[in-house]
DRENPA-3360 file (N, C-alpha, C; in nm, 2 decimals, always signed):
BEGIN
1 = XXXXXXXX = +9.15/+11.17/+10.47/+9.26/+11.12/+10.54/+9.37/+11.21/+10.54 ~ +9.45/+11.22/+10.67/+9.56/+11.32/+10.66/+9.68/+11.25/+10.56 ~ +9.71/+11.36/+10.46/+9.79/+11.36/+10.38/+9.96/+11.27/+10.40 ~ +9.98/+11.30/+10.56/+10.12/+11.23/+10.60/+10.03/+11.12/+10.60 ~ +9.99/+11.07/+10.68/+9.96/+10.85/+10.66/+9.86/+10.85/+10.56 ~ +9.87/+10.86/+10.50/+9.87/+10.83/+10.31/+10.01/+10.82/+10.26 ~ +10.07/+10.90/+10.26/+10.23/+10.92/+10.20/+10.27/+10.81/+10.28 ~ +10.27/+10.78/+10.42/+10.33/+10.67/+10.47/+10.25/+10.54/+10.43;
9 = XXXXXXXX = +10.11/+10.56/+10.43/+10.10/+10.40/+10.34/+10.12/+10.36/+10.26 ~ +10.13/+10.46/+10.14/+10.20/+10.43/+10.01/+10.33/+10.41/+10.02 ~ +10.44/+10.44/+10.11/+10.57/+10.40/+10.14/+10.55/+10.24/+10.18 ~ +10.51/+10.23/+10.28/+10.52/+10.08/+10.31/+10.43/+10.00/+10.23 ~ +10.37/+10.06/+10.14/+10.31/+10.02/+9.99/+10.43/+9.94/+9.93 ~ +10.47/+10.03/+9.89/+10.62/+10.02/+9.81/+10.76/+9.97/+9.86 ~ +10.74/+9.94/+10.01/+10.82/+9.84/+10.07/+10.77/+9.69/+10.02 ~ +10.63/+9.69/+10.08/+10.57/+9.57/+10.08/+10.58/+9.51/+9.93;
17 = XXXXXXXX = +10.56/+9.54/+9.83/+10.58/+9.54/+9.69/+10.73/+9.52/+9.66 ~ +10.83/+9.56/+9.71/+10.95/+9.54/+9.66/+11.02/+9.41/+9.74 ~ +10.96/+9.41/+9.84/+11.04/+9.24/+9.93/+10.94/+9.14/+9.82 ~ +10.82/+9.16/+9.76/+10.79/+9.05/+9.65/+10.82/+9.06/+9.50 ~ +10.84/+9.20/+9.49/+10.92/+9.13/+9.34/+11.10/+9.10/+9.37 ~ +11.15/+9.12/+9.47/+11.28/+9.09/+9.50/+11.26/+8.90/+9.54 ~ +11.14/+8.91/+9.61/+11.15/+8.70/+9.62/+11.10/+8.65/+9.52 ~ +11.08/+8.70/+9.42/+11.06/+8.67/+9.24/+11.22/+8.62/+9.25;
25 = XXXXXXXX = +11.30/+8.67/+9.29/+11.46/+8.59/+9.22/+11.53/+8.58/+9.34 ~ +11.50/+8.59/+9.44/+11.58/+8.57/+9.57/+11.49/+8.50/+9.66 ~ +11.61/+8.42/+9.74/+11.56/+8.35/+9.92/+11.50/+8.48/+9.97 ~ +11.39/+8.43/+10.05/+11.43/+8.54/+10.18/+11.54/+8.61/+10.25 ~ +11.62/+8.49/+10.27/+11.72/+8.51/+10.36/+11.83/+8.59/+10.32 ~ +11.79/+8.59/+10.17/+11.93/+8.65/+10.09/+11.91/+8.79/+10.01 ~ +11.75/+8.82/+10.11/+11.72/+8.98/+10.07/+11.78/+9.07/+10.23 ~ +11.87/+9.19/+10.13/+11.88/+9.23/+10.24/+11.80/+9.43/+10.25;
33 = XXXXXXXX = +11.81/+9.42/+10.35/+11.72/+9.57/+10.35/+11.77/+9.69/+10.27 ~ +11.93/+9.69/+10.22/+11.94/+9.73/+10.15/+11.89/+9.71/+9.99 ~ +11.81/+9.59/+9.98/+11.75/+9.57/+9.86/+11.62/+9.57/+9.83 ~ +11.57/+9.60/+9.94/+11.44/+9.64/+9.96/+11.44/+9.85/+9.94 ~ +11.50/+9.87/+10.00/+11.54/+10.03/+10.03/+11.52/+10.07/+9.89 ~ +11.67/+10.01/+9.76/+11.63/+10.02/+9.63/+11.53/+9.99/+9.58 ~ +11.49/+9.87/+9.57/+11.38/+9.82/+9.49/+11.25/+9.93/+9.48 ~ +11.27/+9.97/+9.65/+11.09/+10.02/+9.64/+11.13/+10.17/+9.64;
41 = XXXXXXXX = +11.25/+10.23/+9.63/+11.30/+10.40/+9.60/+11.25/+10.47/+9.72 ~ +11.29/+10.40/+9.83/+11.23/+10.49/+9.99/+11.37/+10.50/+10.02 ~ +11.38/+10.57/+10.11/+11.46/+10.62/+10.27/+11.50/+10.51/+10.32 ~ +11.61/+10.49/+10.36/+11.62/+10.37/+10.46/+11.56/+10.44/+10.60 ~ +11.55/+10.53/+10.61/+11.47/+10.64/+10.75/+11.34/+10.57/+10.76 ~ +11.27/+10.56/+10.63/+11.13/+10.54/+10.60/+11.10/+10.39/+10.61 ~ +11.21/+10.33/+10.55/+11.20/+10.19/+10.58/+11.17/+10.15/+10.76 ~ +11.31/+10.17/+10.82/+11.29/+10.18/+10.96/+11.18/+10.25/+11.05;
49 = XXXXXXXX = +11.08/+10.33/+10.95/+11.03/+10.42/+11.07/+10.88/+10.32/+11.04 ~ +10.87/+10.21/+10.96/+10.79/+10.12/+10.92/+10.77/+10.01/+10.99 ~ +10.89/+9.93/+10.99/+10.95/+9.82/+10.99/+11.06/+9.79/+11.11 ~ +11.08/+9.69/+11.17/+11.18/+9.66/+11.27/+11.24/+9.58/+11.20 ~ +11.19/+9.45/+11.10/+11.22/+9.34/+11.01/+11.20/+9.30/+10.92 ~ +11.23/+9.24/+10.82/+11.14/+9.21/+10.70/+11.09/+9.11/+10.74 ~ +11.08/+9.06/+10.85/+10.95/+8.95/+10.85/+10.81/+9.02/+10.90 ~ +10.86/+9.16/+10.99/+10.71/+9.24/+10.96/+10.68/+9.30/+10.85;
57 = XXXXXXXX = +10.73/+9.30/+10.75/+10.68/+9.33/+10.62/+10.58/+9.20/+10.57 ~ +10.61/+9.07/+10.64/+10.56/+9.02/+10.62/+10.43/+8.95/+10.69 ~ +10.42/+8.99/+10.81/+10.35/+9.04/+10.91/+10.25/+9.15/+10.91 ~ +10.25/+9.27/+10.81/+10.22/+9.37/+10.78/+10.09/+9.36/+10.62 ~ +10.13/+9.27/+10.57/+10.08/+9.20/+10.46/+9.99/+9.10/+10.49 ~ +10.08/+8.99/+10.61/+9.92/+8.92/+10.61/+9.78/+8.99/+10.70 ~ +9.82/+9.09/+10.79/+9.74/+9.13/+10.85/+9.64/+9.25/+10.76 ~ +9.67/+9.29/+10.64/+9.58/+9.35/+10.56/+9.52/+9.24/+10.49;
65 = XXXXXXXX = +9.60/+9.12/+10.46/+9.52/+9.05/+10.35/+9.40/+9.00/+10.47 ~ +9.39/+8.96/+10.62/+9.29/+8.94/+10.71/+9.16/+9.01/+10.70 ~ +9.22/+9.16/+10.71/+9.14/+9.29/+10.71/+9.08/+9.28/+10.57 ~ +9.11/+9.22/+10.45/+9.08/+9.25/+10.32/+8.96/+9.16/+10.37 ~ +8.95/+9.07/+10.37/+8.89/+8.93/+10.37/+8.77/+8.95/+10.48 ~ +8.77/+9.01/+10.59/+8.71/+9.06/+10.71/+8.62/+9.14/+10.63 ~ +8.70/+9.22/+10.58/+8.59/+9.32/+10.48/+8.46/+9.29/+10.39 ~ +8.56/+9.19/+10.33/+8.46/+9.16/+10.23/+8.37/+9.03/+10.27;
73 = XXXXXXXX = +8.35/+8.99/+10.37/+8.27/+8.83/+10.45/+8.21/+8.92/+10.58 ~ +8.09/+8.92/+10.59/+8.04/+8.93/+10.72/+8.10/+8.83/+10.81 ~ +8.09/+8.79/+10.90/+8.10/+8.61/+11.00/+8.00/+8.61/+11.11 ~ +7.94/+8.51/+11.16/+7.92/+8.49/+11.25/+8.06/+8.44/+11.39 ~ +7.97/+8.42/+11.48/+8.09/+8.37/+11.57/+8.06/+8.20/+11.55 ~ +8.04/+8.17/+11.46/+8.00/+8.00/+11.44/+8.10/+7.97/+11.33 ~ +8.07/+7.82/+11.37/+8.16/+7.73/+11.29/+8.11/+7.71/+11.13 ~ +7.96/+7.74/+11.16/+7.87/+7.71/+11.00/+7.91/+7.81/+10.91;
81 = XXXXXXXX = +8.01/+7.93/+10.96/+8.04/+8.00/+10.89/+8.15/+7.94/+10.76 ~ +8.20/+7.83/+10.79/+8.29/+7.78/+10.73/+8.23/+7.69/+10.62 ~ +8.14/+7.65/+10.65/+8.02/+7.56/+10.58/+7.94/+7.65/+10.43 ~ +7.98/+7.81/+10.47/+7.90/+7.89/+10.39/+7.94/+7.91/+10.27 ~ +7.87/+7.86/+10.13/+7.93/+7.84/+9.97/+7.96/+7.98/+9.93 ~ +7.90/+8.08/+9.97/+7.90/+8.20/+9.88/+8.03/+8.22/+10.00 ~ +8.06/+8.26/+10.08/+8.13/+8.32/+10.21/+8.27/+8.27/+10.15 ~ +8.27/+8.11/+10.14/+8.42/+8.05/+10.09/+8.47/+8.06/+9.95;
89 = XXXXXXXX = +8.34/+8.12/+9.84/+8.37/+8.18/+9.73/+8.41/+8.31/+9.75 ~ +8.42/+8.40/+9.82/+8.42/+8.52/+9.82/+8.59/+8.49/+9.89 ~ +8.62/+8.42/+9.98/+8.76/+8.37/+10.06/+8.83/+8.35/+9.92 ~ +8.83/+8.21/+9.89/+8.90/+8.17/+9.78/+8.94/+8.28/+9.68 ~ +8.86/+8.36/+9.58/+8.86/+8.46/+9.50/+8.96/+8.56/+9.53 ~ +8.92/+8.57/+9.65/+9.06/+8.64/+9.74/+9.18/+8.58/+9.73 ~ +9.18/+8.46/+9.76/+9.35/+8.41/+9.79/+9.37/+8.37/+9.64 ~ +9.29/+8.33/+9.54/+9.34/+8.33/+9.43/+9.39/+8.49/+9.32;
97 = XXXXXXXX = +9.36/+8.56/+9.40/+9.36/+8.66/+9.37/+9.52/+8.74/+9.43 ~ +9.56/+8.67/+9.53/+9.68/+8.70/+9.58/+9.76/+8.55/+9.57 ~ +9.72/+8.46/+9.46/+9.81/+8.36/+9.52/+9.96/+8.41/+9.45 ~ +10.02/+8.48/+9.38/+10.17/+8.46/+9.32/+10.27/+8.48/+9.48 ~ +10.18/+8.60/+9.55/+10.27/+8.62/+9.69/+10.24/+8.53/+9.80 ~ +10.14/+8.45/+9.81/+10.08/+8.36/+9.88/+10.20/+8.27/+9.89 ~ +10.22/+8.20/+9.75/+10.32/+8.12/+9.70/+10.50/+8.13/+9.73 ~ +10.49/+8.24/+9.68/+10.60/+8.30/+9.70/+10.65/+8.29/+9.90;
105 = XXXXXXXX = +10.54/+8.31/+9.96/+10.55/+8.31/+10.11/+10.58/+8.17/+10.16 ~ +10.51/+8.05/+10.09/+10.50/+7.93/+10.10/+10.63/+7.86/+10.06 ~ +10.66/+7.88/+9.96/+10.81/+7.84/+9.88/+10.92/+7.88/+9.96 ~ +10.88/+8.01/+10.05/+10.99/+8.11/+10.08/+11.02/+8.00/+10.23 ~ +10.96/+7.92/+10.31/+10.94/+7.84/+10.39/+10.82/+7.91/+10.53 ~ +10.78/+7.94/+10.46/+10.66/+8.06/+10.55/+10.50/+7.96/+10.59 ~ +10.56/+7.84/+10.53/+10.39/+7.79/+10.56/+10.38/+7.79/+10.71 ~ +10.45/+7.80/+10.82/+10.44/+7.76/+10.95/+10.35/+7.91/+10.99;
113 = XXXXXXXX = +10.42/+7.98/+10.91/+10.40/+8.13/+10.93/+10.26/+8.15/+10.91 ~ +10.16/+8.11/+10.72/+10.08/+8.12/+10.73/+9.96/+8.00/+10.80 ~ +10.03/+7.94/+10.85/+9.93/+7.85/+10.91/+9.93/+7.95/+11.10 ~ +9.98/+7.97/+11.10/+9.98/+8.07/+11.24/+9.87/+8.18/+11.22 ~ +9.87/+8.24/+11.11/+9.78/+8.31/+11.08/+9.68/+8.29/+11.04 ~ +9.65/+8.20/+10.94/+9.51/+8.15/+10.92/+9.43/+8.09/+11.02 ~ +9.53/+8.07/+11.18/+9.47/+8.01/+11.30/+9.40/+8.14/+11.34 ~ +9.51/+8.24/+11.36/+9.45/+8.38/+11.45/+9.33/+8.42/+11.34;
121 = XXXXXXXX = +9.34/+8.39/+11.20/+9.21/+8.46/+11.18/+9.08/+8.39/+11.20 ~ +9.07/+8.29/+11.22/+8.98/+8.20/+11.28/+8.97/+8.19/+11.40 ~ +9.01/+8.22/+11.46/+8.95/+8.27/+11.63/+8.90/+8.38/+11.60 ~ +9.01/+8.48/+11.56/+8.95/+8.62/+11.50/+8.81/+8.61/+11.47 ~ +8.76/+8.53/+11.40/+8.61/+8.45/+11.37/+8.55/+8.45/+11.46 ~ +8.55/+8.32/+11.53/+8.49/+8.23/+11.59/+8.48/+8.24/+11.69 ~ +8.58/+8.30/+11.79/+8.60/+8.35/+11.92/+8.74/+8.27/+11.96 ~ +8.84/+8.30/+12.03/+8.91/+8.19/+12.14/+8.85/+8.11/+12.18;
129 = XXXXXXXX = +8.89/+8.00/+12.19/+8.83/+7.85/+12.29/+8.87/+7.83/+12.38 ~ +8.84/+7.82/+12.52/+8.94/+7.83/+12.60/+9.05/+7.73/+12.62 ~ +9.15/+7.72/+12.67/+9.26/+7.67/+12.67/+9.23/+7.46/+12.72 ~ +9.11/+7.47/+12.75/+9.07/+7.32/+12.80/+8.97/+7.28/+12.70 ~ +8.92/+7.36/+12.62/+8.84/+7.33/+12.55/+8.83/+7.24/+12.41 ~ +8.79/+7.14/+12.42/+8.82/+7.05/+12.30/+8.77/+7.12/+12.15 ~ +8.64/+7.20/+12.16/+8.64/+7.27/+12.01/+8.71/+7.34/+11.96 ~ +8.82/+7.35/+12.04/+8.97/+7.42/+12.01/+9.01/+7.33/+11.92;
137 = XXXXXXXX = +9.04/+7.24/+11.91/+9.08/+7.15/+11.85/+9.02/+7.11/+11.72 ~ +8.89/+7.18/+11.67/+8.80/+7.13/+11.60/+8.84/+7.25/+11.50 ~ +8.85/+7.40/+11.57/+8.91/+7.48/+11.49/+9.06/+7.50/+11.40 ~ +9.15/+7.43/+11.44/+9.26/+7.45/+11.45/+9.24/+7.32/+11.34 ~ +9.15/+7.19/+11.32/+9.15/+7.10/+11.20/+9.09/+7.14/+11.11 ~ +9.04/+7.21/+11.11/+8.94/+7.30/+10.98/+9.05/+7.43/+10.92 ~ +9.11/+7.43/+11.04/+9.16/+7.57/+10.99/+9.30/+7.52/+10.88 ~ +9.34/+7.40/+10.94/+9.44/+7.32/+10.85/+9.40/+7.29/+10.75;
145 = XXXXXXXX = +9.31/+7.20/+10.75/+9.30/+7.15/+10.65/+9.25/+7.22/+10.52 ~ +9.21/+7.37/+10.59/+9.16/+7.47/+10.48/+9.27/+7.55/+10.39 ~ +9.36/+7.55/+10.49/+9.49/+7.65/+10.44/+9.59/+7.54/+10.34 ~ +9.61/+7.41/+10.40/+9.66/+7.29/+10.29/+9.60/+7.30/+10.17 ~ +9.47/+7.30/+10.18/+9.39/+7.31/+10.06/+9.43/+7.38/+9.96 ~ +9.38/+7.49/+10.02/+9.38/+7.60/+9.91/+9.54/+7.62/+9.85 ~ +9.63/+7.58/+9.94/+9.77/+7.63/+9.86/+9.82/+7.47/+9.75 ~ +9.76/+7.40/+9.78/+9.77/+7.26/+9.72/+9.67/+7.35/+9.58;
153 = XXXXXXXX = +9.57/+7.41/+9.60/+9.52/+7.41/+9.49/+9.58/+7.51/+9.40 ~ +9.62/+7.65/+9.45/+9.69/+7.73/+9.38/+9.82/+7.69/+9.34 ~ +9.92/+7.58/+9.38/+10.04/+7.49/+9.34/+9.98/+7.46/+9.21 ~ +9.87/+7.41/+9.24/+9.81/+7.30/+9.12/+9.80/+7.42/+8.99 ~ +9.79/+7.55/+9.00/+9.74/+7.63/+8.90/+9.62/+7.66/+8.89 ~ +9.57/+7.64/+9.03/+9.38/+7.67/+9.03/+9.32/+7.65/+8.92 ~ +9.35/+7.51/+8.88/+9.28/+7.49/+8.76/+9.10/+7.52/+8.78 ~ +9.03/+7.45/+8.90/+8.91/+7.43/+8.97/+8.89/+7.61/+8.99;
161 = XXXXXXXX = +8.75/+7.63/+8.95/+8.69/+7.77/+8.98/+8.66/+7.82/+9.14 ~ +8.68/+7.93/+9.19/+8.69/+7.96/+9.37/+8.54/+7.86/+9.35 ~ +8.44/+7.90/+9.26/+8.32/+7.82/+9.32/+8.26/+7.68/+9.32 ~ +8.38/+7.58/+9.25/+8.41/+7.44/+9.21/+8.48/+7.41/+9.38 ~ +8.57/+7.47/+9.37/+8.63/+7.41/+9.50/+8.58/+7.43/+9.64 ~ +8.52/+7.59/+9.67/+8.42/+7.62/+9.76/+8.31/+7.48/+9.78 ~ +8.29/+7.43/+9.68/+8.17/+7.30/+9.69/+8.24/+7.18/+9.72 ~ +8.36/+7.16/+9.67/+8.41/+7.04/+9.72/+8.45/+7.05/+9.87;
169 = XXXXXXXX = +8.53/+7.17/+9.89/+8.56/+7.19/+10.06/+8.44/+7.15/+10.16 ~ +8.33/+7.23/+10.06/+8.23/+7.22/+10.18/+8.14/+7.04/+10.17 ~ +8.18/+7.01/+10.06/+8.17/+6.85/+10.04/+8.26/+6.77/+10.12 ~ +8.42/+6.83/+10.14/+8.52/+6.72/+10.20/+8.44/+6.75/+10.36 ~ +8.44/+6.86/+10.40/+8.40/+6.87/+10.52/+8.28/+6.83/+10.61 ~ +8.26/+6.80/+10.53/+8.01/+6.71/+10.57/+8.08/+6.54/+10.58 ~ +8.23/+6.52/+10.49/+8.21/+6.37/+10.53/+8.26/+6.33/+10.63 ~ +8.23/+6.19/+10.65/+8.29/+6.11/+10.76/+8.36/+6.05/+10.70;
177 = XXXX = +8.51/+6.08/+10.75/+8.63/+5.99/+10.72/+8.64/+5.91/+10.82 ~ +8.57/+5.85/+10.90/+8.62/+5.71/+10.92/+8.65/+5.59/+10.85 ~ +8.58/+5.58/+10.79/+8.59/+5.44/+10.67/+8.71/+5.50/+10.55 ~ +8.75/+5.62/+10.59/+8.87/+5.67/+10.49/+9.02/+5.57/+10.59;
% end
């Protein structure tokens, strides 16, 4: 890989890194770019030649954690993909593996944010549905009720192993809640 975007990934390495140990003790709102600039020892040139905002920093982060996750899960374009034990072990492991910034994003008031994303990466999946199509709707409840989950369970302290709760997901999801 060419030497310059290396040096520039490791910059916005070290961006991305410093807007989370800076929301270790600050709002979002009350980071400013100049505290990012310090924290991560870049350029404010470098910053800007990265970034337009710190919300694409935070934009920039979930779309690698996607890519992480893409990487490591084959998928079909199916729904049974979501059904798959070993697939939502391998997911989980992951976000338990990132939950301090996960958290951090959620507390920060970002769940609207990661629920937006956990949508796109499940079309990303599964395909788009078209705009009349009711199994649009089928994805977008799965996809909720997956992303609730899992941050309900990292709140909780992931007491439950990725591969305890991978079995109950795919247990909540086989039932019929009508009589719920």
């Amino acid at each position: 890989m060419d030497k310059r975007i290396e040096a520039n990934q490791k910059v916005k390495k070290q961006i991305e890194d410093a807007l989370f140990t800076l929301l270790n003790s600050n709002s979002f709102s009350d980071i400013t770019v100049t505290d990012i600039v310090r924290t991560a020892g870049v350029a404010r040139a470098s910053y800007y030649r990265n970034f337009d905002s710190k919300k694409e920093i935070i934009e920039s982060y979930m779309e690698n954690q996607r890519h992480d996750v893409a990487s490591l899960i084959t998928f079909s374009e199916s729904l049974s993909d979501i059904f798959n034990e070993k697939k939502l072990v391998t997911a989980l492991q992951h976000y338990l593996h990132q939950k301090d910034r996960l958290l951090l994003l959620y507390d920060n008031g970002f769940g609207t944010f990661l629920q937006d994303d956990m949508n796109r990466f499940a079309e990303s999946i599964l395909g788009d549905f078209p705009q009349r199509s009711m199994k649009r709707y089928t994805l977008y409840f799965l996809s909720g009720a997956l992303l609730n989950t899992i941050i309900q369970w990292l709140k909780g302290g992931a007491q439950e192993s990725p591969e305890i709760m991978a079995k109950t997901l795919i247990d909540m999801l086989s039932q019929d809640f009508r009589a719920f």
